[in-house]
LOKE-142981 format. One record per atom (N, C-alpha, C): x, y, z; residue in one letter. Coordinates in steps of 0.1 Angstrom, whole numbers, plus 5000, padded with zeros to 4 digits. Atoms other than C-alpha are relative to their C-alpha. Layout:
N
XYZa...
END
This chain:
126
498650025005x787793615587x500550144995x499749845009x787693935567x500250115018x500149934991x786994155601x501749975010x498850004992x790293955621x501250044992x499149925008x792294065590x500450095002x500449854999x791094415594x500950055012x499949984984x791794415631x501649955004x498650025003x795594235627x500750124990x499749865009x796094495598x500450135009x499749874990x795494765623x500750045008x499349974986x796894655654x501549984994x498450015003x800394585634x500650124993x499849855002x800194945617x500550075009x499749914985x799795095653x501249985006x498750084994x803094865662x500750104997x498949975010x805094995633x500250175004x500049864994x804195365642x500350025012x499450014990x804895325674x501149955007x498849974996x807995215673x501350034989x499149885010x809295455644x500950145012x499649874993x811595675669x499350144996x500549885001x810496015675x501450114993x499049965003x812696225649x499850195000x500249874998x813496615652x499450044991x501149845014x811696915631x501350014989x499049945011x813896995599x500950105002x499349944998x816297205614x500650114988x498749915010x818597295580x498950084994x500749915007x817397595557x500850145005x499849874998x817897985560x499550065010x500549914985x817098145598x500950174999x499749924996x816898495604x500350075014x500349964989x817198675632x498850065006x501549894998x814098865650x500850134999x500049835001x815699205648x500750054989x499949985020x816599165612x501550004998x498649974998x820199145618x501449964990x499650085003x821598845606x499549884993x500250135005x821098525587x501049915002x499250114996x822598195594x499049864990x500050075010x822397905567x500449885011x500150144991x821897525590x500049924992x499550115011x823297255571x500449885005x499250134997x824796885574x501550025000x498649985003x827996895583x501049855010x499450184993x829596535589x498749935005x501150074994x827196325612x498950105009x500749914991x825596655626x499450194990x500249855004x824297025618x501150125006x499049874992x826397355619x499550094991x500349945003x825197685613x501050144996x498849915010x827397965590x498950155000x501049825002x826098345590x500650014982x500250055013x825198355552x499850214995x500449865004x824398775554x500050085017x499749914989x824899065581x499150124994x500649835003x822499395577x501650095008x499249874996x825799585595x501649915004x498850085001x829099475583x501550055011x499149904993x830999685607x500649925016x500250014986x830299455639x500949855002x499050064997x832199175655x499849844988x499750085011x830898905629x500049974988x499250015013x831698805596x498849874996x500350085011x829598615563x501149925000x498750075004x831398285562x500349965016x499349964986x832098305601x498549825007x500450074993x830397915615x499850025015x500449984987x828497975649x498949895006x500950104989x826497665659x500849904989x499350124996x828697315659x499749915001x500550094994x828196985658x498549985009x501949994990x824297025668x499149834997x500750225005x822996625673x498349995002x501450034996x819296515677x500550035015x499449984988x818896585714x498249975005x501450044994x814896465715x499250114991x501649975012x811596595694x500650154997x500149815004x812696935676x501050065009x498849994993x816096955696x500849944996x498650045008x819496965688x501250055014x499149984992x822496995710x501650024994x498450015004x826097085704x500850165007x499349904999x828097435706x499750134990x500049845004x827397805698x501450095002x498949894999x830098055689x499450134998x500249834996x829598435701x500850074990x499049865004x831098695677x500050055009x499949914987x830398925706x500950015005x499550004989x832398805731x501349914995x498950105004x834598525708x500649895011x499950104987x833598265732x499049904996x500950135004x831997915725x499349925014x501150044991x829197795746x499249914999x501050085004x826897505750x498850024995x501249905004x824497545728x498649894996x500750095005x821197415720x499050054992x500449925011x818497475691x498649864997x501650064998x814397415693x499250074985x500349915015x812797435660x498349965008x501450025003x808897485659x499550094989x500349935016x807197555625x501150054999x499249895003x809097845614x500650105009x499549924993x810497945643x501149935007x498550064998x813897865656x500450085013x499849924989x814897945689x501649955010x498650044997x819097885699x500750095012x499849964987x820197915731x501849965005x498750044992x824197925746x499950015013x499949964988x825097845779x501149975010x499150004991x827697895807x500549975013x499850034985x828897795837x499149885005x500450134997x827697445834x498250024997x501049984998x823897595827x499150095007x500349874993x823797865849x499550164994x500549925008x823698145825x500250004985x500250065016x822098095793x499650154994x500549875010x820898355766x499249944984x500650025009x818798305740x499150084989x500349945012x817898405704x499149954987x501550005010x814398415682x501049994986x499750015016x815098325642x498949984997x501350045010x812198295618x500949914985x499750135011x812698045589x499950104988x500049905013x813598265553x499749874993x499750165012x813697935532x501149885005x
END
């Protein structure tokens, strides 16, 4: 009696875990750039994530502290997010998407339906 308990116990845990959707990595927090450039601050913003440049090492260049560059970013499957990237560069908004693993953040825009994309390393500050 004790052992079919044991064995219901288990096999209804395994249920419960198995059908807990698979939810993304923690996205929000402080991302840097890899070449030390920039910071960008990932937050809630309505039913989704958008990311704000929070610091610039070289204030001289086409973007701006305060200046929103990733949009509406939704779940998009395990540690993926989907929505829109904005370019200071070019002052052009692109599909964007955004792969967290550990402490590493990797945000990608892209053009011409997926044709050409570009993509950009962050490390996790806090």
């Amino acid at each position: 009696m004790v052992r079919n308990k044991l064995v219901f116990g288990t096999m209804t845990a395994a249920v419960v875990v198995l059908a807990v959707p698979a939810h993304a990595a923690d996205a929000r927090g402080v991302w840097q750039r890899a070449e030390g450039t920039s910071r960008v601050k990932i937050a809630p913003c309505g039913g989704a994530l958008c990311g704000t440049v929070v610091w610039l090492r070289d204030t001289g260049g086409p973007g701006r502290v305060g200046q929103r560059v990733f949009f509406d970013m939704k779940p998009a499957g395990a540690d993926t997010w989907e929505g829109a990237a904005f370019n200071p560069e070019d002052g052009r908004t692109y599909s964007g998407k955004m792969e967290v693993s550990g402490n590493a953040l990797t945000t990608t825009g892209c053009a011409l339906g997926g044709m050409i994309c570009k993509s950009v390393s962050w490390s996790r500050v806090n």
